[in-house]
TORVO-118757 format. One line per 2 residues: number of its first residue (from 1); their letters; for each residue x, y, z of C-alpha. Coordinates in nm, 4 decimals, decimal comma. Example, Ala and Ser with C-alpha at 12.3 -4.5 7.8 and 13.67 -1.06 7.14 Angstrom:
<nodes>
1) AS) 1,2300/-0,4500/0,7800 | 1,3670/-0,1060/0,7140 .
</nodes>
This chain:
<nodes>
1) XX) -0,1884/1,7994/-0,3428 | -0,4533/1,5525/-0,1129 .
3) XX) -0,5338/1,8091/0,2141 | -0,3398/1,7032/0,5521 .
5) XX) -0,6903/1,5650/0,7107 | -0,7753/1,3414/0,3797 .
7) XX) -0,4115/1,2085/0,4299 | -0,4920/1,1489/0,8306 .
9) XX) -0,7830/0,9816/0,7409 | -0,6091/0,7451/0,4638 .
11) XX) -0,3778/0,6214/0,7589 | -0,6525/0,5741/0,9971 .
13) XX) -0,8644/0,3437/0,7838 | -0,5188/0,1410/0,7421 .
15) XX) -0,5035/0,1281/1,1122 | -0,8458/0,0278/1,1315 .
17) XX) -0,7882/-0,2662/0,8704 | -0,4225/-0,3302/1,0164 .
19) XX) -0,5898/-0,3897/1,3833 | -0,3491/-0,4411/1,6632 .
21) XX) -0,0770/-0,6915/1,7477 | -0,1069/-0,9938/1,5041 .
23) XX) 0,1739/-1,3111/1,5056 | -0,0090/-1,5772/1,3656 .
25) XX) 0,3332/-1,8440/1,2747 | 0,1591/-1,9457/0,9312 .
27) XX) 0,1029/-1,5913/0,7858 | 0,4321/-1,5477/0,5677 .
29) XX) 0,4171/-1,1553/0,6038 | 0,5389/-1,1955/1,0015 .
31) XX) 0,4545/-1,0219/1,3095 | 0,2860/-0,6897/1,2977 .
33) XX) 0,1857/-0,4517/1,5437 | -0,1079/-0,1632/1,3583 .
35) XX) 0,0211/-0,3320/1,0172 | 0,3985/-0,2576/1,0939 .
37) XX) 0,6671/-0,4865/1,0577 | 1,0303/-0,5167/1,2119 .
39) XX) 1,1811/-0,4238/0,9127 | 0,9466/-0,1516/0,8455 .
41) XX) 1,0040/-0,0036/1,1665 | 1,4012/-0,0131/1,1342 .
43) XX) 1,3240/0,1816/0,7633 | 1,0977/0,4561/0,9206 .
45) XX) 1,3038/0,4963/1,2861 | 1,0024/0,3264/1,4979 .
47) XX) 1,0579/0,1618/1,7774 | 0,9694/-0,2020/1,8101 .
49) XX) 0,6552/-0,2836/1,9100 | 0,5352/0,0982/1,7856 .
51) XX) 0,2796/0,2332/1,9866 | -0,0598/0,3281/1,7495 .
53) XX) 0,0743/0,6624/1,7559 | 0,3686/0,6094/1,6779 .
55) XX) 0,2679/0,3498/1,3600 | 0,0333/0,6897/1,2886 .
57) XX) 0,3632/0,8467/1,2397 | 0,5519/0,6145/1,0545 .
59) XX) 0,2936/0,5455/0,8034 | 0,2758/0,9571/0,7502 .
61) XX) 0,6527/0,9217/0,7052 | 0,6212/0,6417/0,4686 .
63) XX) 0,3966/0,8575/0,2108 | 0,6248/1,1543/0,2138 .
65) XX) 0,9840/0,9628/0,1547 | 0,8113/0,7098/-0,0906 .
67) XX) 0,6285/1,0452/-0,2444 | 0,3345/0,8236/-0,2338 .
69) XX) 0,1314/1,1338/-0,0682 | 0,2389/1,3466/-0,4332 .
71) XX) -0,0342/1,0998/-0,6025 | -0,3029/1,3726/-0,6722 .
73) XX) -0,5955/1,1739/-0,6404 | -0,7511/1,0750/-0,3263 .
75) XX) -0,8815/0,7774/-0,3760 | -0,5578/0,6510/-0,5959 .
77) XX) -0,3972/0,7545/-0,2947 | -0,5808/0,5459/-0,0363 .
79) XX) -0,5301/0,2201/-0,2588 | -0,1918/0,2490/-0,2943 .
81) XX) -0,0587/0,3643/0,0658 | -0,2849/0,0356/0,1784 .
83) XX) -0,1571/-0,1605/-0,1022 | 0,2094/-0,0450/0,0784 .
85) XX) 0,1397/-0,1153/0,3516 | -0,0290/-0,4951/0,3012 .
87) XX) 0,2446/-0,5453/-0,0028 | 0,5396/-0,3634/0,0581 .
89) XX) 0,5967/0,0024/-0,0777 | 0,8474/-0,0994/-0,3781 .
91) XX) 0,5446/-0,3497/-0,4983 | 0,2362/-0,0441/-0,4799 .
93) XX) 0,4355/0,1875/-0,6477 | 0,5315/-0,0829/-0,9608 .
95) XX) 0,1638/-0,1257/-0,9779 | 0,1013/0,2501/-0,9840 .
97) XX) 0,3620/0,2686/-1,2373 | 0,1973/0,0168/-1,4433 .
99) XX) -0,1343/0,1674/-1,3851 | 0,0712/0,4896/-1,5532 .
101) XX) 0,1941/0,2859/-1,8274 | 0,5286/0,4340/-1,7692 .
103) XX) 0,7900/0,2222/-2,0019 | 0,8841/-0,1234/-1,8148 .
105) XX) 1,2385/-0,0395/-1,7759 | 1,1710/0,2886/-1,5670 .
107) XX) 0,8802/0,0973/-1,3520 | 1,1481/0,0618/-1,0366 .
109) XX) 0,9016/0,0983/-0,7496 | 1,0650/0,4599/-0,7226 .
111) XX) 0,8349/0,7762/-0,7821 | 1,1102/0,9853/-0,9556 .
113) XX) 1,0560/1,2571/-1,2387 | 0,8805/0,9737/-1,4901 .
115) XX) 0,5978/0,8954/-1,2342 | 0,5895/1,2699/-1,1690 .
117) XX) 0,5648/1,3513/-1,5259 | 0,2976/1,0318/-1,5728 .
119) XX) 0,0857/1,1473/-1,3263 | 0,0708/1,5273/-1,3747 .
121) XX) -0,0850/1,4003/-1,7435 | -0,3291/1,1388/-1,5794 .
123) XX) -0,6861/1,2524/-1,7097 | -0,8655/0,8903/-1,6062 .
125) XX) -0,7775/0,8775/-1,2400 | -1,0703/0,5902/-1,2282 .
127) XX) -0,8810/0,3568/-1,5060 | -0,5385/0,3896/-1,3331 .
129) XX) -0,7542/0,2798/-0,9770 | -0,8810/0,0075/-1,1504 .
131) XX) -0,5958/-0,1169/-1,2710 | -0,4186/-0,1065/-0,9647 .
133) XX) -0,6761/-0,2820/-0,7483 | -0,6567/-0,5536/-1,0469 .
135) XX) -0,3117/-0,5782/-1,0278 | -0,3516/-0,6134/-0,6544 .
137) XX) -0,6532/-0,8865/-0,6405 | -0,4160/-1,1023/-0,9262 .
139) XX) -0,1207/-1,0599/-0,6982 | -0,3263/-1,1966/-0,3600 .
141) XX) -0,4388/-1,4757/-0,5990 | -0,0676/-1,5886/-0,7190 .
143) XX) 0,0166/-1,5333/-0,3407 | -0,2437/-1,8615/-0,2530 .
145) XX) -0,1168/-2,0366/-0,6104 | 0,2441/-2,0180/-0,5489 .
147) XX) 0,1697/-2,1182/-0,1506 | -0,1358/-2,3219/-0,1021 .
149) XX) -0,0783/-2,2661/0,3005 | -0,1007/-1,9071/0,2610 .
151) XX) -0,5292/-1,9929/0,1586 | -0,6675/-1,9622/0,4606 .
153) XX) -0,5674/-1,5914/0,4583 | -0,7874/-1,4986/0,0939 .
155) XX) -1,1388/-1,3986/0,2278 | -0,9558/-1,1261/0,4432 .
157) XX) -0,7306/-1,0599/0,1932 | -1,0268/-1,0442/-0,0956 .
159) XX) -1,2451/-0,8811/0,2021 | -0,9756/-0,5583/0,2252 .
161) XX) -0,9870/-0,5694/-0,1678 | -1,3571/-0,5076/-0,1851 .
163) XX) -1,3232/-0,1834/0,0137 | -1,2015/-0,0789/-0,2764 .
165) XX) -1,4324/-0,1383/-0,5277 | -1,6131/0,1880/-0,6331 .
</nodes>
């Protein structure tokens, strides 16, 4: 289990990359205030527009009802809470899933008893990273191919990518 302050610290380098209020009308992923949404808030019981501390506390909420914060390594962690946050929680935890080469009919962006099981046998925390931040830089690149508009957005998209990279 990732210590309470390395968890802390996961959500406050989201914040940081999340900044403050940001409504730009050509940026298909909405309005956000600290990286949370409308619906996001309605999921996690914050009110809209959150205050940062309370999008601190419904990000901490996030990782314990997703289970995301049962990942048991850090950095593995850190990608995929941001990964939730940017992509959607359902979408990190497919690619984690993937990462775990878990069968494709139980990868159900759920962490139930097969992602459990997958990870408590994860030796090559590094390779399942990797994967995931591939899976992640592919998605950000079908994002642009499927909507040209959505282009102007890559070099920050790539740019929170790279923080990544090990």
């Amino acid at each position: 289990m990732i210590p309470e302050q390395q968890i802390q610290d996961i959500i406050t380098s989201i914040l940081r990359r999340e900044g403050g209020n940001v409504d730009d009308p050509l940026d298909n992923g909405g309005e956000t205030h600290f990286g949370i949404t409308i619906p996001f808030a309605g999921t996690y019981g914050i009110q809209w527009p959150p205050t940062l501390q309370e999008a601190r506390d419904g990000y901490r909420r996030m990782l314990a009802e997703t289970h995301l914060e049962d990942i048991p390594d850090a950095a593995t962690l850190a990608l995929v809470a941001d990964s939730a946050v940017n992509h959607g929680e359902g979408r990190a935890i497919k690619w984690l899933q993937t990462a775990l080469m878990i069968l494709p009919k139980e990868v159900d962006g759920d962490i139930g008893s097969h992602t459990m099981m997958a990870m408590n046998h994860i030796l090559d925390w590094p390779r399942v990273y990797n994967d995931i931040l591939t899976q992640r830089i592919k998605f950000y690149g079908a994002i642009v191919h499927n909507d040209p508009t959505q282009s102007r957005f890559i070099q920050g998209w790539l740019a929170r990518a790279c923080e990544f990279l090990t």
